[in-house]
C-alpha positions as CSV (number, residue, x, y, z in Angstrom):
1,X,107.1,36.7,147.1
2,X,104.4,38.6,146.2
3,X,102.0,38.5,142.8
4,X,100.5,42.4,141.3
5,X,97.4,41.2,139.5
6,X,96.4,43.8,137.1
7,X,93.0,44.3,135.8
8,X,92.4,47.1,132.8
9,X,90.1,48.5,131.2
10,X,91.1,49.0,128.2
11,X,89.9,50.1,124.8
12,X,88.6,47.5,122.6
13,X,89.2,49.5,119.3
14,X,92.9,49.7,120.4
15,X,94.2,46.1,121.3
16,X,97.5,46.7,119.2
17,X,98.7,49.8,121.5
18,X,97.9,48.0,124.5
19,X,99.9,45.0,123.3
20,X,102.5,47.4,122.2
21,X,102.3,49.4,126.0
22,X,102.6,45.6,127.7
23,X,105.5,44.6,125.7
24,X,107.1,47.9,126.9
25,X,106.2,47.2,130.7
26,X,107.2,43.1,130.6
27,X,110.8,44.0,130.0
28,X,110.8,47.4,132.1
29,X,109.0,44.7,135.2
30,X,112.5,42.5,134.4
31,X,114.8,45.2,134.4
32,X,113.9,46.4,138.0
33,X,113.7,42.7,139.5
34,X,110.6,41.6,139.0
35,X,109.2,38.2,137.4
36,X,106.5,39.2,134.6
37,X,104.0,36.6,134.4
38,X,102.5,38.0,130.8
39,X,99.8,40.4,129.5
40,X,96.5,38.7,128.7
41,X,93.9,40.1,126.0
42,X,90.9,39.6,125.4
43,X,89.4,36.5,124.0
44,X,86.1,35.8,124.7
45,X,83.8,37.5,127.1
46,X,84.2,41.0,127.6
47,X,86.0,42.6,124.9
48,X,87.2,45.5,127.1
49,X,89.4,43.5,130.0
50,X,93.0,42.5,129.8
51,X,95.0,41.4,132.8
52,X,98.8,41.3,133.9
53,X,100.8,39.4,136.7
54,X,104.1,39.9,137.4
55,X,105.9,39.1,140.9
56,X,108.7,41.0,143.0
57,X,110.5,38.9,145.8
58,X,108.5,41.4,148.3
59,X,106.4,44.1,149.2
60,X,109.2,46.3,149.4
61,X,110.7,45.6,146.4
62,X,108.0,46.1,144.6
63,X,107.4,49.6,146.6
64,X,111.1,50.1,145.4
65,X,110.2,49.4,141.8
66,X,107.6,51.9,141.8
67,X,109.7,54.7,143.5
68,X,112.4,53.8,141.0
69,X,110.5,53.6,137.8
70,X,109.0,57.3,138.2
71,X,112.8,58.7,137.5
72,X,113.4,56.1,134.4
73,X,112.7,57.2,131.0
74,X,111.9,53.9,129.5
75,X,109.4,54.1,132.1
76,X,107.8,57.5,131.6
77,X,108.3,57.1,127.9
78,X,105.9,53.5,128.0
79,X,103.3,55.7,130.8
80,X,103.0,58.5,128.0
81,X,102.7,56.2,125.0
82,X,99.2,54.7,126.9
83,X,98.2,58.1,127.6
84,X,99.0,59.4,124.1
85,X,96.9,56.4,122.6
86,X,94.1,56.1,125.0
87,X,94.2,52.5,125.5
88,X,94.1,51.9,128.8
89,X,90.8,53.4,130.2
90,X,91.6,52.1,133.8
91,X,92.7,49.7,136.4
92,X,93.0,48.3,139.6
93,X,95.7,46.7,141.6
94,X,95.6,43.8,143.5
95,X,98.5,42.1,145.6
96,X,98.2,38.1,146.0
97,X,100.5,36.1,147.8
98,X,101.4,32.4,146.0
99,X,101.0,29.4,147.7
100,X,103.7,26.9,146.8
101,X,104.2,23.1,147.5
102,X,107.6,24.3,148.7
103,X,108.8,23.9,152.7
């Protein structure tokens, strides 16, 4: 299994698109096989950060999501919404690898 951690920048003054643009993405994450672990706002600290996680059983299969979400319209239709509001200002990727109690 492996775990995408995603870390935005996003725009403060537009929380409620950026909710709206992960709620899109949670279900679209389920729909091609991945586990999404939730979005994460904002709280205290830094008012301009917001973090998903979501899992795929591998590499691969996430590397399949990707390839396969560039042709879906759900897809491109959530990718122009955050363009068309500006929320998300950028991000990075990170792939983490679980340790479980599991042998």
């Amino acid at each position: 299994m492996i775990t995408c951690y995603l870390k935005y920048t996003i725009d403060p003054g537009k929380l409620d698109a950026f909710e709206n643009y992960g709620k899109k993405w949670m279900l679209l994450v389920e729909k091609f096989g991945g586990v999404h672990h939730g979005y994460f706002l904002p709280h205290e600290g830094a008012n301009n950060v917001a973090v998903a996680l979501f899992s795929f059983p591998s590499l691969a299969a996430y590397e399949q999501y990707r390839i396969d979400s560039v042709s879906d319209p759900a897809c491109q239709a959530a990718y122009a919404f955050a363009v068309k509001t500006g929320c998300i200002q950028s991000y990075e990727r990170t792939f983490l690898k679980p340790i479980t109690t599991n042998k």
